[in-house]
N, C-alpha and C positions, 0 to 999 in steps of 0.2 A: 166430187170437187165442184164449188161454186164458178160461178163466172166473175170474174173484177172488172170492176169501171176506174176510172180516173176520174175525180171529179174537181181536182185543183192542181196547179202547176203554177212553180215561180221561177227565177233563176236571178242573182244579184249582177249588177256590172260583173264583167270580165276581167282583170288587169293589174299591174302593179298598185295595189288597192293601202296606201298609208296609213289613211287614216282609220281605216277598217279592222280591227283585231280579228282574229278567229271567231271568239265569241259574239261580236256583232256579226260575222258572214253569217252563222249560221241562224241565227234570232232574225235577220231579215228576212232570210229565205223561207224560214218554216211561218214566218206571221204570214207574209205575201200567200203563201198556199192557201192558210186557212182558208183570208180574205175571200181568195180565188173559188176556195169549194164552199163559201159558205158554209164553215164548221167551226163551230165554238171547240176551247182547246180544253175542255171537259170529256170529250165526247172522242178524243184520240184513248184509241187505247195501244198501241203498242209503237215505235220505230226504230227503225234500222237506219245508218249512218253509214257513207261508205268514206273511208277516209285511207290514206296509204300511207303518208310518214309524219303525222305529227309530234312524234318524241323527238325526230330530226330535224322538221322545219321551226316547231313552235315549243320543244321541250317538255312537253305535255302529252304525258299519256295515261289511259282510264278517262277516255276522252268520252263514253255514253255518258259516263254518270255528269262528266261536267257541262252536257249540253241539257240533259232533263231538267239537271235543276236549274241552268239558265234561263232557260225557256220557261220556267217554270209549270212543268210539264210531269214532275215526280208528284208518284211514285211510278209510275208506267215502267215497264221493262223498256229498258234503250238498249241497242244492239250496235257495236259498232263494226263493221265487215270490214275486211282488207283482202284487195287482190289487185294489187298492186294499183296499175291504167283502170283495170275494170274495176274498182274496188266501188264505183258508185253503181253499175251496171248490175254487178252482185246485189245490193243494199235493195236494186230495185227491184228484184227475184226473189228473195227475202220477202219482201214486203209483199207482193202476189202470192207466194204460196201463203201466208200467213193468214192471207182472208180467202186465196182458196179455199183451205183447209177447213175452212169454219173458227180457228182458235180467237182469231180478231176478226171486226168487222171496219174497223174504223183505222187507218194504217197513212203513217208518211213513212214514205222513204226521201232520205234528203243523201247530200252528198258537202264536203268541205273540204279546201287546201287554201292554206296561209304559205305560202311556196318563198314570198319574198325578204323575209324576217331571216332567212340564213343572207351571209357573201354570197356564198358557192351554192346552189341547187343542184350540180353535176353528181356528188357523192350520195347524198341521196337516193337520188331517179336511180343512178345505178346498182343499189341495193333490188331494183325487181331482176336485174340479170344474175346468173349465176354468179357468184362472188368467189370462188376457189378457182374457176375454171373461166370467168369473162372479168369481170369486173379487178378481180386482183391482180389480172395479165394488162392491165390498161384499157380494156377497150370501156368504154362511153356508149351512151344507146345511139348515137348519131352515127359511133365507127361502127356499129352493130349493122343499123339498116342501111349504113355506106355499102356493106359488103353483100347485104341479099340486092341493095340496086345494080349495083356493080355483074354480081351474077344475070338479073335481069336483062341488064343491056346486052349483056356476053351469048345467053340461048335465042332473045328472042327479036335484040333488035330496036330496042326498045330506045326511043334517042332522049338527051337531055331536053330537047326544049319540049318533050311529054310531058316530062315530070315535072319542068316549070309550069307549065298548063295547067296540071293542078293546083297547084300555089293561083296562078288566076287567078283561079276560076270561084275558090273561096274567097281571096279577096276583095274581088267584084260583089260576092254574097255578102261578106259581114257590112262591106258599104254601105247594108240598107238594116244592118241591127243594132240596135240603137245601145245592146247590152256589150258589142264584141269587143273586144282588146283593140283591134287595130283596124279600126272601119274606115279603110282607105282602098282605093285599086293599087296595083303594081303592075307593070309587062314583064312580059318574058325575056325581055333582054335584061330586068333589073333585076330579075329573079337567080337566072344564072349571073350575074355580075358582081351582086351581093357576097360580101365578105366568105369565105372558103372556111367548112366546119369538119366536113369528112368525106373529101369524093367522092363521087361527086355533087353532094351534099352540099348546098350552099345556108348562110343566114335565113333565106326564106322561103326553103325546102322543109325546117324546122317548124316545130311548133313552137310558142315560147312560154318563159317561166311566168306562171298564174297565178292573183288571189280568186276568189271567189266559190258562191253557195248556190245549190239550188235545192227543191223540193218538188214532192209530189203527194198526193195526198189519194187514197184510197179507199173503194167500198165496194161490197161486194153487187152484182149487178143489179139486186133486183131492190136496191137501197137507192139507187142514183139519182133518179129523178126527184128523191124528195131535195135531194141539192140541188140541180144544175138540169137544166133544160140540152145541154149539150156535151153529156156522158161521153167519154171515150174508152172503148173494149179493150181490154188487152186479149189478142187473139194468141198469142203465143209467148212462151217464155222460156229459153233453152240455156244451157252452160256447156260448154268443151274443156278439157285441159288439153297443152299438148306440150310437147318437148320441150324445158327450159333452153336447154342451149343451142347456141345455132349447128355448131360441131356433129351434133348427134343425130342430126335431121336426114331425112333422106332427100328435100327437095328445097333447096334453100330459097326459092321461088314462091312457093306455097306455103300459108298459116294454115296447117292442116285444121286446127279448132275450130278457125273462122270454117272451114267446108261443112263439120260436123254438125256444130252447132245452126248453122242458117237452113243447112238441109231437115236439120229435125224441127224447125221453126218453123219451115214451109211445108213439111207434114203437117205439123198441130195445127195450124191455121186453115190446111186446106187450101190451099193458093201456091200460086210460083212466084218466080221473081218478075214474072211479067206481069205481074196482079199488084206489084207493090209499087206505087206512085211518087213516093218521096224515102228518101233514105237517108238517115244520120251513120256517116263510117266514122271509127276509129284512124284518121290519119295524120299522126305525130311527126312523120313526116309524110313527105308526099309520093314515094315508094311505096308506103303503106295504105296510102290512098288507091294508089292504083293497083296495089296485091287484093285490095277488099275488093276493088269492080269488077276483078275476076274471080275469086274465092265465092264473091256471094253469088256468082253464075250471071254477072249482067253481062259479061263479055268473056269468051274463053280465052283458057289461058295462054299467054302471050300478046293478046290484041287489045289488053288495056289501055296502053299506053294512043295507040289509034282512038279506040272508043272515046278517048279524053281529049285529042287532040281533034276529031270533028264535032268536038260539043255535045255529044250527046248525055254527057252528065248535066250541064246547065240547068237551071230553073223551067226552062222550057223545051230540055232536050228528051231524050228518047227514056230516059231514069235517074231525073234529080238528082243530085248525091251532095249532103253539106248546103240545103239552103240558110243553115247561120249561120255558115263560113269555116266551120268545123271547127276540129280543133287548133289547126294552123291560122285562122283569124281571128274567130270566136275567142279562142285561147284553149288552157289546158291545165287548168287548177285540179289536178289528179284525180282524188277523191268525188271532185263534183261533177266529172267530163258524162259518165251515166247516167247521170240524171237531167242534165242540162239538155242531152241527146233529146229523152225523153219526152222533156219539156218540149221543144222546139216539134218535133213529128206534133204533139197533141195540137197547138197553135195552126198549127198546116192543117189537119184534118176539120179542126173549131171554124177553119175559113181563116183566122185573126193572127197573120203573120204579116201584114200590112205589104210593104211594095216587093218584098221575098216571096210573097204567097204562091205556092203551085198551086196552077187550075185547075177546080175539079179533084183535091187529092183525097180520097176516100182510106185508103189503106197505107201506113208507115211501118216503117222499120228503123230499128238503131243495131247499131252494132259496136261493142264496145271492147277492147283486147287489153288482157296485161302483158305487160315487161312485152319481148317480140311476138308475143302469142302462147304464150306457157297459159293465158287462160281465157274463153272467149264468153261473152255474151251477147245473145242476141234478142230482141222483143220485136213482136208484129203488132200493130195498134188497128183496129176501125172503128168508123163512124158506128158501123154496125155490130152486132155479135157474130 
């Protein structure tokens, strides 16, 4: 197995995006990469798409074929991935074993969601939860991770104005990205005050409904340098599945994927989690935020909610978490939330995340989940090999 660099990375605005079609998100994002890796689009030979519901959002589906020949990028094999949240996370696993492997040397993995072209986005999203057994009883992905916070607070203690802290604490971050959906601060008293979604789940405990594309562009590592002066390794690339339904779980506390998959990440790479300087989590809401600072081992379980509330997630705290703001500020256009992860770690490591920047950050991680964890992905980045 080869070693993979990155040697381009883009990501489009964030946001309720009008004037923007699908087909424009995603033609922004893949030219922006080239740009970025200095690669003529002769010299792509394969990509992977991670997309989650575009037959629901935008009524379009056999959506590889119609982004190659957009891009004007045919004949190349396009690949389009689905898993659900992580379906761009996947696209980007895909896309490293692809030039692992030897088969390609020259790979984008991009990501896209046109989210806003429906009313309702709710029916949708809840197609990644069970449908026979969650989704067609009523519950919503908000009443889903109401009920693992709810447990949360019930073992361990864990108070509301935690889980507002997270919200924060991304908000305070997207403030300074110039790409996020809603680059504003908020307090914790606006956080909990904010309109009631599912107990104790408030409006901006959520993450909200997203356009927007990103890409990445790939090679294998001993290619790099003839692009870019500041190569980034992918040190690791792992996948978990775990339990679709919450019902069947043994720990309703726990993404057991997220344990799986980050523990065999910090095998492959050879490091811990005290070796990793900045981290992109999967948190759609902000329970989920704080189930990832313990899953991924930055804080044992139960003391996340502490760990968030002395800051030690911050930009300058003890293990980063969310310096674009994650998905809760950043936003959360499905398909493209894995890649955009992606993105944002390489920028941090490049030095070039402007007044977000973690100092000194050598080593990244993303972490990316579908539906409540039914599938997990995670990637480790450095400077180094």
């Amino acid at each position: 197995m080869r070693d993979v660099a990155i040697i381009g990375v883009s990501q489009t605005k964030f946001g309720e995006l009008w004037d923007s079609s699908f087909r424009d998100l995603i033609a922004e994002a893949g030219i922006k990469a080239l740009v970025d890796a200095s690669v003529e689009g002769d010299e792509i030979e394969a990509m992977y798409v991670g997309n989650m519901s575009s037959g629901l959002f935008v009524e379009q589906e056999h959506i590889a074929a119609l982004i190659s020949d957009h891009v004007g990028l045919n004949p190349i094999p396009t690949t389009r991935v689905e898993a659900a949240c992580a379906s761009g996370g996947l696209a980007l696993r895909q896309g490293i074993m692809a030039v692992a492997s030897g088969f390609h040397d020259v790979v984008i993995s991009a990501g896209v969601e046109k989210m806003t072209d429906v009313v309702d986005a709710t029916p949708a999203i809840a197609t990644a939860s069970d449908q026979e057994w969650e989704a067609q009883q009523g519950a919503t992905f908000p009443s889903l991770y109401a009920m693992i916070a709810k447990r949360h607070m019930h073992e361990f203690g864990t108070t509301r104005e935690q889980l507002a802290e997270f919200s924060v604490i991304n908000h305070k971050n997207a403030s300074k990205n110039p790409n996020a959906q809603f680059p504003f601060e908020v307090s914790v008293d606006k956080v909990i005050n904010s309109t009631m979604v599912a107990d104790p789940l408030t409006l901006l405990d959520c993450s909200p409904v997203s356009d927007g594309a990103a890409a990445i562009v790939m090679v294998p590592a001993e290619m790099a340098k003839k692009y870019t002066d500041t190569p980034i390794y992918v040190k690791a690339s792992t996948q978990a599945s775990g339990t679709l339904t919450l019902h069947d779980r043994k720990d309703l506390t726990t993404i057991e994927s997220t344990k799986v998959a980050s523990r065999k990440a910090y095998e492959m790479a050879g490091v811990t989690q005290k070796d990793i300087d900045v981290t992109e989590v999967h948190d759609c809401f902000s329970i989920n935020g704080l189930l990832a600072v313990e899953d991924l081992g930055f804080a044992k379980k139960g003391e996340g909610g502490k760990a968030i509330e002395e800051g030690q997630t911050q930009i300058d705290g003890d293990f980063p978490i969310n310096s674009s703001g994650g998905l809760k500020a950043r936003g959360h256009p499905l398909g493209a939330t894995g890649i955009a992860q992606a993105a944002e770690i390489v920028w941090q490591l490049r030095g070039e995340a402007g007044k977000r920047q973690v100092d000194g950050a050598e080593i990244g991680m993303t972490h990316n989940i579908g539906g409540t964890g039914g599938t997990a992905a995670v990637h480790i980045f450095g400077r180094d090999l």
